[in-house]
Each structure stands twice: as structure tokens, then as C-alpha cells.
N, C-alpha and C positions, 0 to 999 in steps of 0.2 A: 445587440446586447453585449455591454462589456462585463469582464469576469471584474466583483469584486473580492477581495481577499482580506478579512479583518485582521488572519494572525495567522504565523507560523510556528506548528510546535513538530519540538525533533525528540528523541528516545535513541540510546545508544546505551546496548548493554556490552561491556567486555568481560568474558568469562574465564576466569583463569583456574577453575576446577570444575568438575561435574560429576556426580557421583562419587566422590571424596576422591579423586584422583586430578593431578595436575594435568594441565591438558599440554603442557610444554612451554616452547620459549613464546609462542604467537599466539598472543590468545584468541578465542571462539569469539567474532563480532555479527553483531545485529543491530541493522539500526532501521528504524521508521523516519519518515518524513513526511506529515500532515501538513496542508491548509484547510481551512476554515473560510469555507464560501459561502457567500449571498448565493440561495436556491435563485435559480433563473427563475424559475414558474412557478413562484410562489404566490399565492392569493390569486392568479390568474385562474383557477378552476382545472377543468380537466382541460389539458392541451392535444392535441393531435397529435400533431406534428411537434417532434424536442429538437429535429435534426437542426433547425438556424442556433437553437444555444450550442446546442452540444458542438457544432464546426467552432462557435465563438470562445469557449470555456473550455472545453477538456483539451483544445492543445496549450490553451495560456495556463493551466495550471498543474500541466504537467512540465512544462520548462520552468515555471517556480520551483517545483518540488523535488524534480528527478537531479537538474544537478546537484545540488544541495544533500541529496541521500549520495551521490557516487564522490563526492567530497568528505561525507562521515565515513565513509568502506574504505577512501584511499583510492578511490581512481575504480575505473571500469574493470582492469585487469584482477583487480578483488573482487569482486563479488559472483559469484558460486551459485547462487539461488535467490529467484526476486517473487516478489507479488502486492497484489494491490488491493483496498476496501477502502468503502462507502460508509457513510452512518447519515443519513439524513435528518434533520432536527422533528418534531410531532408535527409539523405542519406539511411535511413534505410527502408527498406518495413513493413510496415504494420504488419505482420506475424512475425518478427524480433520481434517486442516489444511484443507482444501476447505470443511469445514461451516461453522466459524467467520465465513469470507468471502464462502460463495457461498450468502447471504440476502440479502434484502431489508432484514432484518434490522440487519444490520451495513452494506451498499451504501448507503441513502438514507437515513444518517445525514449521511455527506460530499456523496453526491445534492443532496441539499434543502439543505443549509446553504452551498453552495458555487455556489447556481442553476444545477445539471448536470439536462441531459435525458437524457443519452446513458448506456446503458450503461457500469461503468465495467471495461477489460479488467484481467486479473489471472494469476496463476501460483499454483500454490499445490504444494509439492512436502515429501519427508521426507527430512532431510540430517543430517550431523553438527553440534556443537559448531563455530563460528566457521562455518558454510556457508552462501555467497554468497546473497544474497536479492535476486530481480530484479522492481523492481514496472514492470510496463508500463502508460503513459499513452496516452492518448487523449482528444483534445477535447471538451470535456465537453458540449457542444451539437451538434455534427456532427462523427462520425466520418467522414468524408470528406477532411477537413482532415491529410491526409498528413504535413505539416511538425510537425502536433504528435504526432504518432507517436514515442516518447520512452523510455528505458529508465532509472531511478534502480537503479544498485547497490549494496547495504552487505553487511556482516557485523559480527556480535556477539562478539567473542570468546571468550565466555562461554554463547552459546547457541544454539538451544535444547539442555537437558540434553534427555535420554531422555525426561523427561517433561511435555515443555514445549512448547510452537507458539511461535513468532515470528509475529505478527499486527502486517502493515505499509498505511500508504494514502500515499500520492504526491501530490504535484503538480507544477505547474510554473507560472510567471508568461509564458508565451509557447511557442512551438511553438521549432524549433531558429532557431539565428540564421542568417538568408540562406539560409531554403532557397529550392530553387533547381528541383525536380526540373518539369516541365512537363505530369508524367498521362502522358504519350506514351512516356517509357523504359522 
């Protein structure tokens, strides 16, 4: 099975206030980096075994994606906090958008290339045509670091068709601006 890929959509927000304060001279970056894949195992029924796509597919479209997002951050040395989601099209199972991104597979292609130790959190869910895709961050060397706890949202308006996964990875150049919370609340 080779991966196909109809379209690439990217999202880059630069923030330069939050909470009505200037955030300074570097502004707060976020950016997503989606393809839009042909479901391996669509219309095939229940499959067993995903493991021959998922070796074929989730590293081919994690080398589409991942450089592509560390080109929008500015290089590896930017980026602070990553993460990854699924949205599967109505035809897909559940387990269809999850395979894609929950390998090692498709994870420490951004992992290694981005110098992350830390697991990277993700969502992976089956929606309609244009439906919300929410990738969750987390600090890419200690999860513990609360303030980069981070949510990137998009939608495609266009996809996923029926027969299609939305495969996205995240980042961010910093945690949120002035956080502030002390562990205690």
C-alpha cells in the first residue's frame, strides 16, 4: 500500500498580544501542519492486522508533514512544545485515524528531528467534512511544564471525504504568554 495524499493544509498564527498586553519583540508562534490521506482500509471491512499500512503510511506522511511544520517554527531549535491528531472522514473506524498516529512510527519522526524526549499528546477522532481538528501540545522535554500545555485548532473545508484521515502535528515557539498559574490552584 502506497500513501496517497490529496492536499496539504498549513495554519500559522503569530501572536503579538494576549490578554491586551504586548507579548514583546518575538512574537507567540503556532503552527499546524496537515495532510489529507486516502484511509488505507477503507471499504475493506474490519481488518485485523493495520500493522503492513501503518509501516507503509505513517512514516511517508510524517516526512510530508514534519519538515514542512519545523520550516513554519524556524528550524528545530524553535520549537518548545509539539503534538499530534487524527480526524478520520464517516467511513473510517475509529482505530483507522488512531493507527496512522499512534506509532512510533509517524511520533519520532517530529520526536528526533525537533530534539523532543517527551511523549507527544494527541486526539485522534472520526468526523465529518470541514470538522474541527484539535492538536494538543505539550513540552517537548518535560511534561510537567503546565504553561506549554497548548491546544492548535483548524478545519479543512474540504475534508476528510468519507474516505480520507486528516493527519496533523503541532507546535509552538514557547508555552502560553505570562502564564501565571503557581501548581497550587
Amino acid at each position: 500500500m502506497k500513501l496517497s495524499v490529496r492536499k496539504v493544509h498549513v495554519v500559522n498564527d503569530v501572536i503579538y498580544r494576549e490578554g491586551g498586553r504586548a507579548i514583546g519583540e518575538v512574537p507567540w508562534r503556532t503552527s499546524v501542519v496537515a495532510a489529507v490521506v486516502k484511509n488505507p482500509w477503507y471499504g475493506r471491512g474490519y481488518v485485523e492486522d493495520l500493522d503492513p499500512e501503518i509501516r507503509a503510511c505513517a512514516p511517508a506522511v510524517a516526512k510530508i508533514i514534519v519538515p514542512r511544520l519545523l520550516d513554519q517554527l524556524g528550524g528545530p531549535a524553535s520549537i518548545e512544545a509539539y503534538g499530534k491528531a487524527s480526524l478520520g472522514g464517516e467511513g473510517a473506524a475509529i482505530e483507522h485515524a488512531a493507527a496512522l498516529i499512534q506509532t512510533l512510527r509517524f511520533g519520532d519522526v517530529l520526536r528526533d528531528l525537533a530534539g523532543g524526549e517527551t511523549y507527544m499528546s494527541s486526539t485522534c477522532k472520526r468526523g465529518a467534512i470541514g470538522g474541527l481538528v484539535m492538536v494538543p501540545m505539550i513540552h517537548k522535554n518535560d511534561p510537567s511544564h503546565r504553561g506549554h500545555n497548548l491546544t492548535a485548532s483548524f478545519a479543512i473545508p474540504d475534508a476528510p471525504r468519507a474516505d480520507e484521515i486528516v493527519v496533523a502535528v503541532g507546535g509552538s515557539s514557547g508555552g502560553r504568554p505570562f502564564f501565571r498559574q503557581t501548581g497550587e490552584s
